[in-house]
N, C-alpha and C positions, 0 to 999 in steps of 0.2 A: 478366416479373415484374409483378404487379398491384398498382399504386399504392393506397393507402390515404388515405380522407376521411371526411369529416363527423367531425374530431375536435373541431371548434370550438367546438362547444356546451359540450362538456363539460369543455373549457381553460376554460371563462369561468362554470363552475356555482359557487357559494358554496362548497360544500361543498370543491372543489380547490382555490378562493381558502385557505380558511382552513385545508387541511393544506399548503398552500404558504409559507404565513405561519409555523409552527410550525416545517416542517422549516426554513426560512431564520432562524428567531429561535435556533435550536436552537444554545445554548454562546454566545449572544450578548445573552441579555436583558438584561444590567446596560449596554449602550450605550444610549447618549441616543435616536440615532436608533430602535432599535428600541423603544425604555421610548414616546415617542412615540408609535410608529405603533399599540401594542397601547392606548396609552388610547382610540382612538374606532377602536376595530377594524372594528366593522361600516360606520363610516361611510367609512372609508378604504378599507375593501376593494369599497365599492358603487361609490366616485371610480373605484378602480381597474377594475374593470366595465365601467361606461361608459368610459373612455378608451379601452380595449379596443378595445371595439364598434364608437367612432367613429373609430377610430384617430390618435386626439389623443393619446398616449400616450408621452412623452418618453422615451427613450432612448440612450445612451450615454457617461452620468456616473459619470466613475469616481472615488474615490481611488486616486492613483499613490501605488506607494513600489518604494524597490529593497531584493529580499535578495539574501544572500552566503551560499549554503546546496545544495554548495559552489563553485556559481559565479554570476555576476551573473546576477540576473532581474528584470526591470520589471513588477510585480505590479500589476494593472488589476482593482482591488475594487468591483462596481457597487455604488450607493446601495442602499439595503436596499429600497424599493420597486420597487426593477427586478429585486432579486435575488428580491422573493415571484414577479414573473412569472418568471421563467429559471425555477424549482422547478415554479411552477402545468403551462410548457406541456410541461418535460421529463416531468412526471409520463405525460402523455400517449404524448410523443413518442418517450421512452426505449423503450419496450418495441417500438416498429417499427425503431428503429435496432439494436435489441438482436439483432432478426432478420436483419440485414445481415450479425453478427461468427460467424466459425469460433469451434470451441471454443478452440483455440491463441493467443485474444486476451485477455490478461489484467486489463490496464489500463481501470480508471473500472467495472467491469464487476461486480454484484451476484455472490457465489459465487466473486470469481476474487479479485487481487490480487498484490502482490509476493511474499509468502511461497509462494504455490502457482505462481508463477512460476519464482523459484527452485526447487523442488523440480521442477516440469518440465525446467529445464534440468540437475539434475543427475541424473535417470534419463536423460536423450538424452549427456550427458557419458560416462557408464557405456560406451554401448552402441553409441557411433558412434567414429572413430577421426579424423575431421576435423568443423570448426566455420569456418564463414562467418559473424562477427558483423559486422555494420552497421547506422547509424544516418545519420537526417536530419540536414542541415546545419540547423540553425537553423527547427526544423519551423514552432513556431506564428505566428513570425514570416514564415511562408513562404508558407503554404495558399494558392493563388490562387482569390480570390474566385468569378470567374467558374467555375473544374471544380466547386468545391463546390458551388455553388446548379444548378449543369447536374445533378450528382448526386441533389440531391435534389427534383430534379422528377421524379426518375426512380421513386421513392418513395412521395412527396404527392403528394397531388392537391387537397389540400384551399387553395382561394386564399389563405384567412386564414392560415393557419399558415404556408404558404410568403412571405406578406408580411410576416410577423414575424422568420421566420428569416432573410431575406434583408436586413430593414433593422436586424434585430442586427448580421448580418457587414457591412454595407458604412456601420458606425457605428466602426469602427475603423482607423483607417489605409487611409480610404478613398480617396484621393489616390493610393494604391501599387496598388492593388486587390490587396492580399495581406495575410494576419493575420491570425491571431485572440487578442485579451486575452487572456493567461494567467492567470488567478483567476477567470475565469469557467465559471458550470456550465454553460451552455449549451457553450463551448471545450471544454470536456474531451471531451463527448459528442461534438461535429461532425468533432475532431479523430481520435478514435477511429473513427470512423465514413467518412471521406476515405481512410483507410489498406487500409481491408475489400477495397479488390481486389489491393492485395499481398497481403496474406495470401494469398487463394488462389491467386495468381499461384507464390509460392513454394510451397507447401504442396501445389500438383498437379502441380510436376516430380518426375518418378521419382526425381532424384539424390536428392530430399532422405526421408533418413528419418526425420529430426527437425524441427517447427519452433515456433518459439515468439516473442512477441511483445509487446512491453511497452511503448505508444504508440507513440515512434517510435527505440525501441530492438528490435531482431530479431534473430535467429540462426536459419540454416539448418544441421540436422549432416548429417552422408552419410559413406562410404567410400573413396570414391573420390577422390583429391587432381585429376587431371585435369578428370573433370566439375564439383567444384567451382570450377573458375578459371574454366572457362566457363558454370559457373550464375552467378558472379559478375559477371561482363560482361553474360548477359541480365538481372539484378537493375539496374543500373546504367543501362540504355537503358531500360527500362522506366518508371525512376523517371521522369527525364529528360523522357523523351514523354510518357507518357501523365497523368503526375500534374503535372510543371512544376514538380518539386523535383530539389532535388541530395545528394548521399551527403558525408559528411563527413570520409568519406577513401577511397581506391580498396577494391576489394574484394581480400583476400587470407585465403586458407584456411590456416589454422591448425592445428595438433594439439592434439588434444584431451589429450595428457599435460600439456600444456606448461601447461596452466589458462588461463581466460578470464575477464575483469572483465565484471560483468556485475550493474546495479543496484549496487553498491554492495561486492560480493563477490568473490573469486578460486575460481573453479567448477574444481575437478581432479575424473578419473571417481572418486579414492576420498574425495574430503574437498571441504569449502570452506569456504575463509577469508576475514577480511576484506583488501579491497585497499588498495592505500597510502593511496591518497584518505581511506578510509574509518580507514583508522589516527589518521592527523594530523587530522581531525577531530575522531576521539574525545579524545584527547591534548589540542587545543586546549577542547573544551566543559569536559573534567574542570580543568585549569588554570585558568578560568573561574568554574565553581562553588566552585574549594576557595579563590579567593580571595577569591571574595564571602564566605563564611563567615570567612575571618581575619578582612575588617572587619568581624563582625558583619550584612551585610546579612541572611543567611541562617540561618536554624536548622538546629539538625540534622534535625529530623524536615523543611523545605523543602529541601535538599540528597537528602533519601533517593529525596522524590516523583519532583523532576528528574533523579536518576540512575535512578529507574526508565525513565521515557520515554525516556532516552538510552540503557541496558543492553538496550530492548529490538530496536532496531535490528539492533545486533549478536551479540546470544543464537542467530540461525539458522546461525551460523559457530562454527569449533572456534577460539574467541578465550578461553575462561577461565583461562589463564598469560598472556594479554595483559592481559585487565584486570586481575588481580588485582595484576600488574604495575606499570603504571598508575598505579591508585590506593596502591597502597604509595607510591611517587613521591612523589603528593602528598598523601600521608598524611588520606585521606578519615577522615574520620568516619562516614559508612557504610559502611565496609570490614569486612565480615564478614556484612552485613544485606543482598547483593545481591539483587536478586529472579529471580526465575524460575528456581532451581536447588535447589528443596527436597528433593531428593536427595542432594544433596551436604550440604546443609545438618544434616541429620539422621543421615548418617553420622560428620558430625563432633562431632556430642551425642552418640550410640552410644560413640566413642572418648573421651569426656569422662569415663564413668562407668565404677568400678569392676570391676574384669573377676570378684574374687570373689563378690560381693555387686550383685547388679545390684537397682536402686534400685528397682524395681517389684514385686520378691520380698521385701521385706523384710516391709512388714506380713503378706502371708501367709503367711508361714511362722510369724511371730508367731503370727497366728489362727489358724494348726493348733495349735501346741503350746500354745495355751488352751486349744483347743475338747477336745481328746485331753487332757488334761491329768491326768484322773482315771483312765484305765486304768491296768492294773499295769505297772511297765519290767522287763522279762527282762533277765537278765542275759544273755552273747554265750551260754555254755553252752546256758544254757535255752532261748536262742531257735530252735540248734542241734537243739535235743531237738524242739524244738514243730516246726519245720521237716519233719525226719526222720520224725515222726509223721503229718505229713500226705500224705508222700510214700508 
């Protein structure tokens, strides 16, 4: 594989500085820190240049906080000036890591994502009769330092960039030599990019006819329940040795009838639903909003925004007598205004209106019997006669 260099000039051109600065400012301009860095832009981003160059260039200051979404995570937010460089050098860097992932890798990935995720596993649900799902124990707190920078020497070649990526990862929990920050963009990238020889480790065993992959969530499908047990056991040694991670529960091949949790969903070959996790979530945010509006915090039309963003989640599952459900419950005030189902919506205006007189006929017909207004009216006889005449 031939290593890739001389990106460094072009990590450090103005021009990447300053769409580096945008994409990281992007949904964020009304913060102090970033209202700041954009008043003396150019002069901030020439600092930032030269620190570069001389490698006086601090890094790895974060804001800590934790969410519950829906389970604990220690979110590591770099300052906004570390985050223009993470954007400046991934702009680069991205597109050679890019060529590391199968197509079967969905995660952080331009074109791909969760919803085409989901629909890859449910054509391979269709059409296989077993599923192997497995996932890392505690992936990004895991990555060991030293395989990943071995990996990407295997990569770069360029010094500077590999001394930047290297004193990113060993600026975190570098005491453990394992981790990478989770709310970082450079993590997402390395992280997705450390997993690329599973993929095709599973993905060129014959058993498997299906695979697919979602960070450090995967699923192998096949037919065969035997060679799945022992695709399982080489998935499992594999991890083990050659990566220096662990699975987070033994591997056990499953039926594909039987449905599989997966992102957030219950994948069967003819349907998918949301899974329980995903229920009592929903239940808990809807609970949430209807009572921020009892007190007043909230309006109707701030209530509808946020029940969009949260409806959209679950809109790729057959959940619409759940939610409607739901929200009767707690008697939304957006109930009837959900989004994403104008289909439905407009059949139920269809059923609103008059079945003899549909409302969009009425003036026209009016305006014929204006515009004809003048001709002579036959009576039934005559018109019989004129009929027959013509015939």
């Amino acid at each position: 594989m031939k290593r890739v260099g001389n990106l460094w000039p072009a990590i450090t051109e103005r021009e990447n500085l300053v769409r580096a600065f945008h994409q990281a400012a992007r949904g964020k301009r009304w913060k102090l820190e970033v209202r700041r860095f954009s008043e003396n832009l150019d002069r901030r981003l020439e600092r930032l240049r030269d620190e570069l160059l001389d490698r006086s260039f601090e890094t790895g200051r974060f804001h800590v906080f934790e969410v519950h979404d829906p389970k604990r995570r220690t979110i590591h937010a770099a300052h906004f000036q570390e985050r223009v460089f993470h954007h400046a050098l991934m702009n680069l860097c991205e597109p050679v890591l890019e060529k590391q992932s199968i197509f079967h890798s969905y995660a952080c990935r331009k074109g791909k994502g969760r919803l085409e995720a989901i629909g890859a596993a449910e054509k391979a649900a269709r059409a296989c009769a077993w599923h192997l799902k497995l996932d890392i124990r505690k992936y990004f707190e895991s990555v060991p330092h030293e395989f990943l920078i071995s990996r990407l020497h295997r990569v770069f070649k360029d010094p500077e960039v590999l001394y930047w990526l290297e004193k990113l990862l060993r600026g975190h929990r570098c005491e453990e030599g394992r981790g990478l920050p989770i709310g970082s963009l450079t993590s997402q990238h390395l992280a997705n990019f450390y997993l690329g020889p599973l993929d095709r480790f599973c993905h060129g065993r014959q058993t498997v006819k299906a695979y697919c992959r979602y960070m450090d969530d995967f699923v192998c499908w096949g037919d065969d329940k035997a060679a799945m047990i022992s695709l399982g056991g080489e998935i499992q040694r594999y991890v083990e040795a050659d990566l220096g991670l662990t699975l987070k529960h033994p591997p056990s091949p499953q039926p594909t009838s039987r449905g599989m949790d997966f992102l957030g969903y219950r994948i069967f070959p003819s349907h998918t639903a949301l899974n329980r996790r995903s229920k009592l979530r929903y239940r808990r945010r809807l609970a949430t909003l209807a009572k921020l509006h009892d007190r007043g915090v909230l309006n109707e039309g701030q209530v509808q925004q946020r029940l969009t963003a949260l409806t959209a989640f679950v809109l790729p599952a057959s959940s619409h007598a759940f939610r409607r459900r739901v929200m009767a419950n707690h008697r939304m005030p957006a109930i009837g205004h959900e989004p994403g189902e104008p289909g439905r919506q407009l059949e139920q205006q269809r059923e609103q209106l008059p079945r003899r007189e549909p409302q969009q006929q009425r003036p026209v017909q009016h305006e014929q019997q204006h515009r004809f207004s003048c001709r002579p009216q036959l009576s039934p006889g005559e018109l019989d006669d004129s009929q027959m005449s013509r015939n």
